[in-house]
N, C-alpha and C positions, 0 to 999 in steps of 0.2 A: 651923336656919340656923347656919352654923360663921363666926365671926369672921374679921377678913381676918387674913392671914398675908405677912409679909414674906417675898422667896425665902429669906434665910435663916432664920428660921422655919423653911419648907417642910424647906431645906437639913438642918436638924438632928433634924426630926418625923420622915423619911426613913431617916435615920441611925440612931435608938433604933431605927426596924423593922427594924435589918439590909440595910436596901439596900444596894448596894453600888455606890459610886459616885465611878470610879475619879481623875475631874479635878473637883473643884469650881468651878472659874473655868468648865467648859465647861457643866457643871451650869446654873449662873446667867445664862451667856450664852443657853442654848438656851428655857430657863423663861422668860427675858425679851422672848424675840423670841415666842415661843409661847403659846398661852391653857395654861396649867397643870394644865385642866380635861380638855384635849382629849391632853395628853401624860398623863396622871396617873392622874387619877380614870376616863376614860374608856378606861381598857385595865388599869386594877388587877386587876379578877373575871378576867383572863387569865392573870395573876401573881402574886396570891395562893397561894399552893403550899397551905392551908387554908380554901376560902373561907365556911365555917361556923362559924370559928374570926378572933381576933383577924389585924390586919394586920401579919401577922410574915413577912419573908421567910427567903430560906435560900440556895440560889442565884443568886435573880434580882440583875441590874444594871442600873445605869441605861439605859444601852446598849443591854437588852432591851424598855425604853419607846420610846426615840428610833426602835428598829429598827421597833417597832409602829405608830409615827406616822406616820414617814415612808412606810409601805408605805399607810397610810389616806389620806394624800393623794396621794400618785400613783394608787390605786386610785382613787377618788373624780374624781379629777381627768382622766382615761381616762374611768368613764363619763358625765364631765359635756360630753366630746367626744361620744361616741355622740349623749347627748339632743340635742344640738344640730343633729348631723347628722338624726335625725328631725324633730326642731322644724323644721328647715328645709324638707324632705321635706313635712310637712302645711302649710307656710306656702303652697308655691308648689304642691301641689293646688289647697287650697282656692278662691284667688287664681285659678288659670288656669280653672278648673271652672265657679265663679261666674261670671266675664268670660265666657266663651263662650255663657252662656246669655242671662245678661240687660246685660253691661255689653258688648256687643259691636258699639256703634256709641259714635262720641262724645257724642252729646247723651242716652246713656245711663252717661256713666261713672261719673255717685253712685248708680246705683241700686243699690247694695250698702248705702249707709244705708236704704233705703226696705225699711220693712218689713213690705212687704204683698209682700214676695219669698220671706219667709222662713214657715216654720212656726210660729203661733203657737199655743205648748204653752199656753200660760196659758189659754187660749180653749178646749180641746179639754182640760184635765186640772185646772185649778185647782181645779171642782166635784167631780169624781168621785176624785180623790186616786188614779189609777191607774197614773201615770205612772212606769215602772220607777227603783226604789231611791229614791221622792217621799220617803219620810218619812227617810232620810239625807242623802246629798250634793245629790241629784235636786229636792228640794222647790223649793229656792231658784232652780232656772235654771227652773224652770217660773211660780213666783209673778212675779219679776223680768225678765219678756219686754220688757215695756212698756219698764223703764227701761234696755236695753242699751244699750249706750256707742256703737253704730254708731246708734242712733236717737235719740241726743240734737242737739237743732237747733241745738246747739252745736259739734257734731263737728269739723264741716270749720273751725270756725275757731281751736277748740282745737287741731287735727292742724298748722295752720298755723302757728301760733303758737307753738308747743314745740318745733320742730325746725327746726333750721336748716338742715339740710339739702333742706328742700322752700322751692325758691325758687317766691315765686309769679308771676314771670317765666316759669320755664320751665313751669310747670303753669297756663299762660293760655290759653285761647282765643283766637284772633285776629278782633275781631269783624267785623273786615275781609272775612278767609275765610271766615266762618261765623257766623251770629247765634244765640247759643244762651241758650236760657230755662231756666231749672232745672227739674228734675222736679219735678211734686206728689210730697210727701214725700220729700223726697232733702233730703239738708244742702246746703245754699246759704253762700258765704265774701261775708260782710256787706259789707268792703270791697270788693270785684270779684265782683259775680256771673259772670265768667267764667275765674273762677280753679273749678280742677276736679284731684282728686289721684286717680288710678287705684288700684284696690282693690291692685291688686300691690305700692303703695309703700306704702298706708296700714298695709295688713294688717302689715309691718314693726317696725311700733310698737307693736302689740299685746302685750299680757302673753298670758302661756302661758293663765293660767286666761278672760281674753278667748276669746281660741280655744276652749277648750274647750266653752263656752256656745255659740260662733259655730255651733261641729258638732251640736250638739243642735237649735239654729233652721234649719240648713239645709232645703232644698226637697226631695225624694227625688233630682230631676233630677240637685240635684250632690252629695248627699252619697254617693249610689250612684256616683256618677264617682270620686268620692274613696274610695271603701272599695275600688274596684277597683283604684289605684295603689297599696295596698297589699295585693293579691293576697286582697282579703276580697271578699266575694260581699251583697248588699242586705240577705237573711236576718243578716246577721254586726254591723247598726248598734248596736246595744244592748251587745252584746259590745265593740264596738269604741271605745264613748264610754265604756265603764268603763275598759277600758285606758289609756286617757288622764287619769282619776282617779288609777291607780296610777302611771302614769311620771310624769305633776305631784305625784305624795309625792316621790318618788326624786329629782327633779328640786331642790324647795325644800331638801331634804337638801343637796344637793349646794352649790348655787349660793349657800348661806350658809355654805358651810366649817366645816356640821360633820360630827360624826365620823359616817362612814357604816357605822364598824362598827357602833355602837347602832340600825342603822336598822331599822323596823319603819312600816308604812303606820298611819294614825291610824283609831284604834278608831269616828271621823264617817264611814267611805268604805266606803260597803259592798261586796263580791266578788260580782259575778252567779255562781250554780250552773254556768251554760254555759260559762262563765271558768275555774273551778274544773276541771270536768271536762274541758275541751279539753286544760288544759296540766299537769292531774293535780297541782295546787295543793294543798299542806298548812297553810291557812289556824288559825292561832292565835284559836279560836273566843270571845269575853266577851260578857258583857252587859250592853249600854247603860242608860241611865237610860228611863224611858219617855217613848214621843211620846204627845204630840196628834193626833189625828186625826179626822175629818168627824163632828160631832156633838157634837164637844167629850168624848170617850172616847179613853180611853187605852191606849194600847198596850205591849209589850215586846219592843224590838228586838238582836238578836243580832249583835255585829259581827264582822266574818268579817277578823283582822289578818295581814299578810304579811310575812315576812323576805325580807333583799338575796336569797336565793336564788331564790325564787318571782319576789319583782321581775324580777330579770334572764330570769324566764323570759319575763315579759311583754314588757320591752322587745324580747328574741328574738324575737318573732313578724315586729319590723318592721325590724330595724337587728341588722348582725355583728358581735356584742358578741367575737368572740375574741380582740380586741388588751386583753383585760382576763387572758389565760392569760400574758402575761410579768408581770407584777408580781404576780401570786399567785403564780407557780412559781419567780420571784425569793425571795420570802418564807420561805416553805416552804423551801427551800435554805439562806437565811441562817439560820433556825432551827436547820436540823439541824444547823450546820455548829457555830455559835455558843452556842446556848443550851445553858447546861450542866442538864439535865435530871434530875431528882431522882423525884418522886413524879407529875409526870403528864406529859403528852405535849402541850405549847406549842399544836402547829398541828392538833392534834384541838380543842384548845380555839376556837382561832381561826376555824374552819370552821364549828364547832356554832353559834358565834356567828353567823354570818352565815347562816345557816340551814340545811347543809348539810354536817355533818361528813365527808363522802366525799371525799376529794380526786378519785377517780376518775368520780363526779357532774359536780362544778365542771369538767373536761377534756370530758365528755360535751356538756356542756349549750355551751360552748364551739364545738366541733366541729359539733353541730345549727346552731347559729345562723348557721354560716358558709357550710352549704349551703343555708340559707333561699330 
């Protein structure tokens, strides 16, 4: 653990290594508006001219940090658009899929809490531990069926209660028009049992990792509705709930503003083989701690880790990541233009980092996604 450091501190530690750094005042203005960690330490192994050796520089400046920064958040921040265009994309599946089947009258519109709609893994998997990638990511949406947040009988008046923008005015029944009794097992709103919030608005409030569970409990009826809006076929579920493992790393990456150049999926989230080989994945193979498993014997499991490159291949399958080809081809340009280059080559580095030293890959893979 390194002691705190004042920016000048920082200002002067900088200086013995030779950095070169041309305005001080903008030095200290830019360190103070920014995490230090995320301009600094978190693009050094880029600019390091020896990185086996002491933190001595030679040509680099500071300039060549800030240029590194900034390209990490517009990068980042591009495809925190994409995920969101997807996010929304499975929001309003799910939403329409589910309604059509079972919420498609009105004295049916809770029955999306009711969960005798849904698949219950825990019933069919919790004994036999068979349940694909159970003893990683998998275990827990299986153990935890029971207590899903859409089957808590609390739901509807938590969902009511938190947001203000669900008036329970307009989400009223009129008992006038219509006399309605809640479903067995549907969440009931304690104050007005004819108060009723349609899965399409609910679904809205959900966290990504909610959803993600949602798609595992789904019924075939709609989760095969859902894997065909995105051009995936019944055979492809399993594949397809891992995908959403990997774009929810990618995603908490992002949506906490750190640096996505260090990103790497977490060594708990296992890669299906079918994954792997569909998208010709070069997963960063280690090994786990051992599970527990049925009988109380232990196992050793292998975690299968992915870099931004592989990432983005997965988000490709569903969303056209090429509005991500101006601010890497921005970068790459600022470098060559600017970085004065000594003993290795900036934006090989930069590329290796994110998983994929080929510039001409990263344009490929671009190009694929946009004819998806």
């Amino acid at each position: 653990m390194k002691p705190f450091k004042t920016v000048d501190e920082q200002y002067s530690i900088l200086s013995t290594r030779r950095l070169k750094i041309k305005d001080k005042n903008f030095f200290v203005d830019y360190i103070n508006k920014n995490n230090y960690f995320n301009v600094m330490n978190g693009n050094e192994n880029l600019l390091i001219p020896d990185r086996t050796s002491s933190k001595v520089y030679k040509t680099e400046t500071f300039d060549d940090f800030v240029r590194l920064h900034q390209f990490d958040k517009e990068f980042s921040g591009e495809v925190l658009n994409i995920l969101h265009n997807f996010e929304t994309r499975l929001r309003t599946s799910i939403s329409k899929h589910f309604s059509s089947v079972f919420c498609n009258k009105i004295e049916d519109t809770m029955q999306y809490t009711n969960k005798d709609k849904y698949k219950n893994l825990k019933a069919i998997y919790a004994t036999t531990e068979n349940y694909m990638l159970f003893h990683q990511q998998n275990g827990k949406v299986v153990k935890t069926f029971d207590e899903f947040d859409l089957f808590d009988n609390e739901f509807l008046n938590k969902l009511v209660g938190k947001h203000d923008f669900i008036n329970e005015k307009v989400f009223r029944i009129d008992p006038k028009v219509m006399k309605y009794t809640p479903p067995k097992n549907c969440s009931r709103y304690r104050k007005d049992v004819n108060v009723v919030v349609p899965i399409w608005v609910a679904i809205e409030t959900l966290s990504f990792g909610t959803l993600k569970f949602m798609c595992h409990y789904l019924p075939k009826v709609v989760i095969d509705r859902v894997l065909n809006d995105f051009n995936l076929v019944p055979n492809d579920r399993d594949m397809f709930l891992n995908t959403l493992d990997v774009i929810n790393e990618l995603r908490n990456k992002c949506a906490h503003f750190s640096l996505i150049n260090l990103f790497l999926t977490s060594d708990r989230v296992g890669i299906l083989p079918i994954l792997i080989t569909k998208l010709e994945l070069k997963p960063i193979n280690k090994e786990r701690k051992k599970a527990r498993i049925k009988g109380g014997r232990y196992i050793k499991i292998s975690a299968s880790v992915l870099n931004l490159f592989d990432t983005l291949k997965v988000l490709a399958l569903y969303e056209d990541i090429s509005s991500l080809k101006k601010p890497l081809k921005k970068v790459i340009y600022q470098n060559n233009r600017y970085f004065k280059k000594d003993t290795y080559d900036l934006n090989y580095r930069l590329l290796e980092r994110r998983g994929n030293s080929e510039y001409k890959q990263w344009k490929e893979l671009f190009i694929k996604s946009k004819c998806n």
